[in-house]
MDTraj code that builds the backbone (N, CA, C; nanometers):
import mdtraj as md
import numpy as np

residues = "UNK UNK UNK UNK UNK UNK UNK UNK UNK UNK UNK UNK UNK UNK UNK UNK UNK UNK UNK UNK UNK UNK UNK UNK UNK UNK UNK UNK UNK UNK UNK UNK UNK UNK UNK UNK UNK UNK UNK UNK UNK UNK UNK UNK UNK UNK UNK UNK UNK UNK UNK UNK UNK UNK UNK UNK UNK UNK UNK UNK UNK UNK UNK UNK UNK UNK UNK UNK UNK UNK UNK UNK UNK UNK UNK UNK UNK UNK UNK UNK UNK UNK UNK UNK UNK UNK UNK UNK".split()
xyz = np.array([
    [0.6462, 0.6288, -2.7030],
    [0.7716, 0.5709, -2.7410],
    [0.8014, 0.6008, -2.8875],
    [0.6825, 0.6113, -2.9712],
    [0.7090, 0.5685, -3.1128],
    [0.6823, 0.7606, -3.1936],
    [0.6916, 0.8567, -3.0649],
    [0.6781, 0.9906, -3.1126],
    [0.7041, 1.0648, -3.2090],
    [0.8573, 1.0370, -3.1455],
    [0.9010, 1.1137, -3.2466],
    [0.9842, 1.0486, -3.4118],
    [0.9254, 0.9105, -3.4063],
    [0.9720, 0.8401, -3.5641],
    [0.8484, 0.8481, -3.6032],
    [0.8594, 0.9095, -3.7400],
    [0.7413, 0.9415, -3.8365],
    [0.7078, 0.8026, -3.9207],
    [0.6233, 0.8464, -4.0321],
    [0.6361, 0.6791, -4.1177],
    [0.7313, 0.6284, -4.2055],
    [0.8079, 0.7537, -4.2811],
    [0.9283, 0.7094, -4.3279],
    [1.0064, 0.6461, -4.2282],
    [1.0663, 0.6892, -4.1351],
    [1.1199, 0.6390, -4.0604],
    [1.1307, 0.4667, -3.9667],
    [0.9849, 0.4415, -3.9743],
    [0.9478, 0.3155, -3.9440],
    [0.8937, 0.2065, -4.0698],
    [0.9278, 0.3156, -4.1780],
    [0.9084, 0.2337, -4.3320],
    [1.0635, 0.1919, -4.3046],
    [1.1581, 0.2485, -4.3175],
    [1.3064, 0.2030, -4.3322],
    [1.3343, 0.0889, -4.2241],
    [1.3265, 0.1735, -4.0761],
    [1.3370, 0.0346, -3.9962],
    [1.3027, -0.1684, -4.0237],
    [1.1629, -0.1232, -4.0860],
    [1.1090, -0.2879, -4.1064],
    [1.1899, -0.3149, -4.2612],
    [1.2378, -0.2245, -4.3401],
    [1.3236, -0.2904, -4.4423],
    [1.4272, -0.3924, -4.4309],
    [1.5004, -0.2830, -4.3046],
    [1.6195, -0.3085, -4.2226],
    [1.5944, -0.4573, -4.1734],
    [1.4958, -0.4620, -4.0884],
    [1.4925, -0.5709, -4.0523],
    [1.4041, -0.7038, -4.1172],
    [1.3476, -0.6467, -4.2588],
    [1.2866, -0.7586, -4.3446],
    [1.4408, -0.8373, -4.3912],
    [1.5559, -0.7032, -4.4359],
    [1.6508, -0.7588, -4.5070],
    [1.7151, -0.8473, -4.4152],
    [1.7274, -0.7899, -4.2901],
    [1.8318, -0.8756, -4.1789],
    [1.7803, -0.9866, -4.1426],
    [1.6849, -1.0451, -4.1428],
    [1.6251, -1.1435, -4.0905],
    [1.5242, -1.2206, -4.1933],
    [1.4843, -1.1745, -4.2956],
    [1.4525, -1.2640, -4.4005],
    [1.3114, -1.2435, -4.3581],
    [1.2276, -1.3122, -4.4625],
    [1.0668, -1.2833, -4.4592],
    [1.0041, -1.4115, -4.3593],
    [1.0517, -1.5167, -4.3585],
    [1.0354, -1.6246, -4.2977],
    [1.0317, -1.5814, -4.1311],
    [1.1367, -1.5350, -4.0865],
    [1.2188, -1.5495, -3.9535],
    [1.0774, -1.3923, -3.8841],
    [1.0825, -1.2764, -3.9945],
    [0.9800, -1.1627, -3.9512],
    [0.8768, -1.2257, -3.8189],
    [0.7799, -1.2970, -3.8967],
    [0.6413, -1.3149, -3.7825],
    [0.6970, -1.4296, -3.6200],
    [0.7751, -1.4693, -3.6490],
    [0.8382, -1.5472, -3.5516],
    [0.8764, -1.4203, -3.4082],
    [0.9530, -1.3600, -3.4849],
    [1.0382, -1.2228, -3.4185],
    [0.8980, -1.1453, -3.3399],
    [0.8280, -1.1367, -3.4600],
    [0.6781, -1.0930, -3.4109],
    [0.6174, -1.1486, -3.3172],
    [0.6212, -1.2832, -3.2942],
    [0.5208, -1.4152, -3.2405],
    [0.6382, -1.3802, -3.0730],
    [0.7559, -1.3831, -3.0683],
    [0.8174, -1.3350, -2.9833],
    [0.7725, -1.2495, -2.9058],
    [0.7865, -1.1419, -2.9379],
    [0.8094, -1.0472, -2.8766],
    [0.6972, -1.0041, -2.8256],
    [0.5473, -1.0397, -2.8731],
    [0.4219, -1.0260, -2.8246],
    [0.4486, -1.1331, -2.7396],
    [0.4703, -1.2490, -2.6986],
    [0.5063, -1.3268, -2.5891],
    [0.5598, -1.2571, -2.4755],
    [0.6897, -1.2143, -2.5064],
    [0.7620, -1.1689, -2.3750],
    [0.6903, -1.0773, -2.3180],
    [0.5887, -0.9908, -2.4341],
    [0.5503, -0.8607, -2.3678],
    [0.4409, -0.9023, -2.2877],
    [0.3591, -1.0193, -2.2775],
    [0.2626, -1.1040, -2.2701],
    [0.3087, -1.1454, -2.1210],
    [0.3862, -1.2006, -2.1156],
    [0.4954, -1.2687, -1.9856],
    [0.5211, -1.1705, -1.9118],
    [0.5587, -1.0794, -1.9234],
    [0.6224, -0.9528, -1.8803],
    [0.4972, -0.8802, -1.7805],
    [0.3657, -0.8902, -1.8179],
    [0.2919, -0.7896, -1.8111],
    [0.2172, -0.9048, -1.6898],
    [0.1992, -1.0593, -1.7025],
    [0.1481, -1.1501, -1.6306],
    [0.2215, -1.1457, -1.5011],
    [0.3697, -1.1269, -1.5280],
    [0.4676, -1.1572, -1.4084],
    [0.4378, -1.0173, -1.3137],
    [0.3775, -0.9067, -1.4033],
    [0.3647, -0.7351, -1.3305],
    [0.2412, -0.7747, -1.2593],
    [0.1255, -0.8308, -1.3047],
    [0.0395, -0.8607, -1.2401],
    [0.0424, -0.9485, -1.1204],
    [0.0884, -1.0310, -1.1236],
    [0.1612, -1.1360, -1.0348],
    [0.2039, -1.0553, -0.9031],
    [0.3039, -0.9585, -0.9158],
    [0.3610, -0.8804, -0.8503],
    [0.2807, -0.8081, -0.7334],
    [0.1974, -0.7347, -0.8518],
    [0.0614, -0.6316, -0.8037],
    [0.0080, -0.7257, -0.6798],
    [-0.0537, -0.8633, -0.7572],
    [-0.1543, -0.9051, -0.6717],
    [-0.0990, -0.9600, -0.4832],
    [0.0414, -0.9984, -0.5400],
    [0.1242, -1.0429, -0.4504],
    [0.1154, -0.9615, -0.3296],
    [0.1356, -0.8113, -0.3911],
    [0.1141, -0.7045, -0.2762],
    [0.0229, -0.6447, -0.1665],
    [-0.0775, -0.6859, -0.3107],
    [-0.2128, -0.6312, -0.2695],
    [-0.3045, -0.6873, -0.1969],
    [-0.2791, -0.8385, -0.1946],
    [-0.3388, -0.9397, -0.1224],
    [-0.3453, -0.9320, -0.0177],
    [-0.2425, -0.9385, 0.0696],
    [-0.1907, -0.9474, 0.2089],
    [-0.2692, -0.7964, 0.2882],
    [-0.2459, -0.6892, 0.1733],
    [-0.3447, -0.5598, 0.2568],
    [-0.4711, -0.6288, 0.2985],
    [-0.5349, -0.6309, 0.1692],
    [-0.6631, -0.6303, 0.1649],
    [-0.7156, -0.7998, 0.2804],
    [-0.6191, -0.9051, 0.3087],
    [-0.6772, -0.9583, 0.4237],
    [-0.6363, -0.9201, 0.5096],
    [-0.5321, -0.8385, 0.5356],
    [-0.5314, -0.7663, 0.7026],
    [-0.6426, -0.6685, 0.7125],
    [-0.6908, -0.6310, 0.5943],
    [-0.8279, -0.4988, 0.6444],
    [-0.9337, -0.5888, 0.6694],
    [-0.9378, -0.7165, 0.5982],
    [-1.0657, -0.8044, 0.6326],
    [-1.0560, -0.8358, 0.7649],
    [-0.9303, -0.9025, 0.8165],
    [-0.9549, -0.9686, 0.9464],
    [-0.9509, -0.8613, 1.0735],
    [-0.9293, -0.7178, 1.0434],
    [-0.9721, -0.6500, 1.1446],
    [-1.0921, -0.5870, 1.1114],
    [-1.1757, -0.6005, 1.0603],
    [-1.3529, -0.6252, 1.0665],
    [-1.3708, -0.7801, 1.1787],
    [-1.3013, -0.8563, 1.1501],
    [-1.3541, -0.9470, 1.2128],
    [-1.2915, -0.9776, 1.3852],
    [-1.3003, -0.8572, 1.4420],
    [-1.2480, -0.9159, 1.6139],
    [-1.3513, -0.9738, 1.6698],
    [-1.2602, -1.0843, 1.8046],
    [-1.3462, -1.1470, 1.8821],
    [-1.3828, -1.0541, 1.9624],
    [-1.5567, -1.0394, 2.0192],
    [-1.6086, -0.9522, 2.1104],
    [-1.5048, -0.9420, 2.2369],
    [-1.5010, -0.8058, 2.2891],
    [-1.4167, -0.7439, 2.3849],
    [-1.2941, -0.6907, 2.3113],
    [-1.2698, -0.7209, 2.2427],
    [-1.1302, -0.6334, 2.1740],
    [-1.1825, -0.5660, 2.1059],
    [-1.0722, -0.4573, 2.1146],
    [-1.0684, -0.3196, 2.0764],
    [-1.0141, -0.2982, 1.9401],
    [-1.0381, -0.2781, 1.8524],
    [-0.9698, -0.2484, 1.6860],
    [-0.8473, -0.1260, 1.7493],
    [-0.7326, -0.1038, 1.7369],
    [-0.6221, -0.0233, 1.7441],
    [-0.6716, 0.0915, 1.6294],
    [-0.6556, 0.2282, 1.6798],
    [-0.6555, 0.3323, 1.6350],
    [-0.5546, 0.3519, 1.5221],
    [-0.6157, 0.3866, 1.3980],
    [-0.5245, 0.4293, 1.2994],
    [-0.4823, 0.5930, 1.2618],
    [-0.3749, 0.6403, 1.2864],
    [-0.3782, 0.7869, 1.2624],
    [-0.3603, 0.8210, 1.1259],
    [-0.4114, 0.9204, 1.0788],
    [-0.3943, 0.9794, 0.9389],
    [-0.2862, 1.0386, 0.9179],
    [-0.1919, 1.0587, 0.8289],
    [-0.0986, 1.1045, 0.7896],
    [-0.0909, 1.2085, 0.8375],
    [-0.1635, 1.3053, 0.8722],
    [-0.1916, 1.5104, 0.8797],
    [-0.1850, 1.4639, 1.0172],
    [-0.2342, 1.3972, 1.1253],
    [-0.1973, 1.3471, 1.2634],
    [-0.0467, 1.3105, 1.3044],
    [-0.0379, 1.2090, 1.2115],
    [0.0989, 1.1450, 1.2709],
    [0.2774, 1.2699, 1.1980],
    [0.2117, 1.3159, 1.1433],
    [0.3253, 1.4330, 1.1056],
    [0.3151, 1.5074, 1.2018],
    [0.4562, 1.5486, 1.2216],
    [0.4730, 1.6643, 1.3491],
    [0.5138, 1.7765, 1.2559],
    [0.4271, 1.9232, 1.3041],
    [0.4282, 2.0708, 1.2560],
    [0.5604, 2.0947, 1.2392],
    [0.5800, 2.1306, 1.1319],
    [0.7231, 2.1940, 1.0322],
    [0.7717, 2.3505, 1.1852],
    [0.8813, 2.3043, 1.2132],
    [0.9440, 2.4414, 1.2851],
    [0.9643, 2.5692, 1.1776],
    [0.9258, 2.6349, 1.2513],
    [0.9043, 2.7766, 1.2025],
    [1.1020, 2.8424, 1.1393],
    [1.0708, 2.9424, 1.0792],
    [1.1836, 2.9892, 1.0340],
    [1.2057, 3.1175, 1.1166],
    [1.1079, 3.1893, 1.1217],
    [1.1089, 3.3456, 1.1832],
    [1.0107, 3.3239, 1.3256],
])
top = md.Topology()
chain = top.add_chain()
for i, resn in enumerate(residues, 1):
    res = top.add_residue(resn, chain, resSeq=i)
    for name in ("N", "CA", "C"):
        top.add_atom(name, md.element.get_by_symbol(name[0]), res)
traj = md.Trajectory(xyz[None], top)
């Protein structure tokens, strides 16, 4: 993100915003924004696990059948694709 601004460049920015916002208000802005990014990244995880959960007990509970049933056949991707028609 921060590539292509060199250090002059991010020397001026925090001037910009020492002047705009005063020395007081700075670590607050700071204390912020490591929050949201904080929140942001909990709520992504959240997400993840949300997803991931539900796989990982449907793979558990088909380890666990009652004797006489059959586990259903899973096909692999290279199976369940049908061969590309030819051109020539």
């Amino acid at each position: 993100m921060f590539a292509n601004l060199g250090f002059t460049e991010l020397m001026v920015i925090l001037v910009i915003v020492l002047v705009l916002f005063g020395a007081r208000r700075v670590p607050e802005i700071g204390a912020s924004i490591g929050k949201g990014i904080r929140e942001f990244k909990k709520n992504i995880n959240d997400i993840d696990r949300d997803v991931r959960d539900p796989i990982r007990d449907a793979m558990r509970t088909d380890d666990r059948l009652p004797p006489g049933e059959t586990r259903p056949v899973r096909m692999e991707d290279e199976q369940a694709r049908p061969e590309p028609k030819r051109l020539l």
